[in-house]
C-alpha positions as a Markdown table, in Angstrom:
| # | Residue | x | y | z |
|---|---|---|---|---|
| 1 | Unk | 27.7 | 21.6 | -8.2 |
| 2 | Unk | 25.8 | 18.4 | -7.6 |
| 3 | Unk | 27.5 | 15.4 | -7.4 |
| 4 | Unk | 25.4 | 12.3 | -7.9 |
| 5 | Unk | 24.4 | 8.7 | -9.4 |
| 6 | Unk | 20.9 | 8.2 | -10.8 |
| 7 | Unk | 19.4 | 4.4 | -10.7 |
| 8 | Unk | 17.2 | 5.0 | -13.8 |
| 9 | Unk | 17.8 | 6.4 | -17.4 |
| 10 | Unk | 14.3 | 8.8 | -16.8 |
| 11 | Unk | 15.6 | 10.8 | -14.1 |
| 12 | Unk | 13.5 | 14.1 | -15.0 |
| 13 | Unk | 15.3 | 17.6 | -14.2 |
| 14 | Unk | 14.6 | 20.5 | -14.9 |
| 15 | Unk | 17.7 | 21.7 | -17.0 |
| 16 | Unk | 16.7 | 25.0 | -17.7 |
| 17 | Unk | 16.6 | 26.1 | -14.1 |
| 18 | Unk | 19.4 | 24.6 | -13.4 |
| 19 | Unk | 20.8 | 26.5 | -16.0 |
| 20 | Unk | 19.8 | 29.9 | -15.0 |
| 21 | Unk | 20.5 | 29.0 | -11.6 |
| 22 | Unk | 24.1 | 28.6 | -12.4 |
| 23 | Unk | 23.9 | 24.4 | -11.4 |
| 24 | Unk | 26.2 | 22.4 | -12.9 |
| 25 | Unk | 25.4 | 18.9 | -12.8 |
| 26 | Unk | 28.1 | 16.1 | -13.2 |
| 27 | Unk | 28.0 | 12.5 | -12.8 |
| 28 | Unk | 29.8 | 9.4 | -13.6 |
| 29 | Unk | 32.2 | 7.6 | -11.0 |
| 30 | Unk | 34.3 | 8.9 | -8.2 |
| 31 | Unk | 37.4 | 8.2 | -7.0 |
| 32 | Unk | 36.3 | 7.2 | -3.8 |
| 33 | Unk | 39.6 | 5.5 | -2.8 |
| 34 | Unk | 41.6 | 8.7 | -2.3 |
| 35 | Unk | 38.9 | 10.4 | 0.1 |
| 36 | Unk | 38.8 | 6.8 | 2.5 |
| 37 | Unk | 41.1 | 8.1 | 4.9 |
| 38 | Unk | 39.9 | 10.9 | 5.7 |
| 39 | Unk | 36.2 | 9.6 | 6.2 |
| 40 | Unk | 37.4 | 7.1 | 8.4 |
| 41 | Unk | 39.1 | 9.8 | 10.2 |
| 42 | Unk | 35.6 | 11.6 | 10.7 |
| 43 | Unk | 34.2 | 8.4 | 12.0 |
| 44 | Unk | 36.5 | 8.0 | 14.6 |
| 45 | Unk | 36.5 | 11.1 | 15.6 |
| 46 | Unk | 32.6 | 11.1 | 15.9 |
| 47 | Unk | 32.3 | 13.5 | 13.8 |
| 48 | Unk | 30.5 | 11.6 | 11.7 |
| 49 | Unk | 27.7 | 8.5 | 11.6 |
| 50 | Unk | 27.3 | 6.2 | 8.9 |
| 51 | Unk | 24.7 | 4.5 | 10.4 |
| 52 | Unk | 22.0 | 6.3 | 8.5 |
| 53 | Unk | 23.0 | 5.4 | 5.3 |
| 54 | Unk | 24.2 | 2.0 | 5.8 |
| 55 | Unk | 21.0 | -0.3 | 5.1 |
| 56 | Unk | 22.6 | -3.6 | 6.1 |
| 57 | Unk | 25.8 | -5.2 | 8.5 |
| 58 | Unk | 25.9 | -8.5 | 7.3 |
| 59 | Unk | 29.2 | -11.0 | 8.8 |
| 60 | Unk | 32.1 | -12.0 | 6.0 |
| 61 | Unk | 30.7 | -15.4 | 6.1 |
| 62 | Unk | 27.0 | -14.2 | 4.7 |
| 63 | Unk | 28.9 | -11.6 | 2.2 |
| 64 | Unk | 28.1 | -13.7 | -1.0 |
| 65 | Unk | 24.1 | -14.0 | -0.4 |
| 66 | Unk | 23.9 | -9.8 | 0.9 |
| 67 | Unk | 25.5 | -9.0 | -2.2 |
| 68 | Unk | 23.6 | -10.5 | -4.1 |
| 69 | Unk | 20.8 | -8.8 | -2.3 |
| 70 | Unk | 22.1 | -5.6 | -3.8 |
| 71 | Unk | 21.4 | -3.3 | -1.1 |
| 72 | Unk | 21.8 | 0.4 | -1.2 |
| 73 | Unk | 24.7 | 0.8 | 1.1 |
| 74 | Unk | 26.0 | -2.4 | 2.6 |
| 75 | Unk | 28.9 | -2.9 | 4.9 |
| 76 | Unk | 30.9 | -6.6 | 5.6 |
| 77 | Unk | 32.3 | -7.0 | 9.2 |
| 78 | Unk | 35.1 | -9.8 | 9.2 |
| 79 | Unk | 36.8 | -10.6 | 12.2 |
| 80 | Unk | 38.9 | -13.2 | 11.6 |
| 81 | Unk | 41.5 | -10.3 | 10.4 |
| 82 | Unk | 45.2 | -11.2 | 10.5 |
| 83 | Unk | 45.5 | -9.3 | 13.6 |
| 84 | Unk | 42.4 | -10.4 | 15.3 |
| 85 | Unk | 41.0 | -7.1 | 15.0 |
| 86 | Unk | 37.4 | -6.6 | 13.4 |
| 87 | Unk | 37.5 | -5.4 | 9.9 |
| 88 | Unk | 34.5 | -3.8 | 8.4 |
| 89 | Unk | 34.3 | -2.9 | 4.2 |
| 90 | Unk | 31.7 | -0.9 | 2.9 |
| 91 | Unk | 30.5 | -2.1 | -0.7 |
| 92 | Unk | 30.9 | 0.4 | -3.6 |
């Protein structure tokens, strides 16, 4: 099964193969929100780096012109977090 988002409406594929290959091709939006945890898990545990699909670390106070940027993958440190902690978001 292949998961995916395409950036263009003439995304050629070769459907046919697919087919006979047994491929089943969805796409559309995922819940994202339910999986968080357990990515952030990974990345604490070093298990896994998101530094290779990250394309820019902007600071909360540049948010507003990286956005509209529109990067691939774009993650927002803020550090004035309640706590005092540094707080990173990824975009969607």
């Amino acid at each position: 099964m292949v998961n995916s988002i395409f950036f263009r409406d003439d995304v050629p594929l070769p459907m046919l193969s697919m087919y006979t290959h047994g491929v089943r091709l969805v796409t559309g939006r995922v819940n994202a929100r339910a999986v968080i945890p357990n990515a952030l898990d990974l990345i604490v545990a070093g298990a896994f780096d998101p530094a290779p699909i990250t394309d820019a670390v902007v600071t909360w106070s540049d948010a507003a012109d990286a956005l509209m940027a529109e990067p691939n993958k774009l993650v927002i440190q803020r550090i004035d977090a309640p706590d005092g902690r540094q707080q990173s978001g990824a975009t969607p």
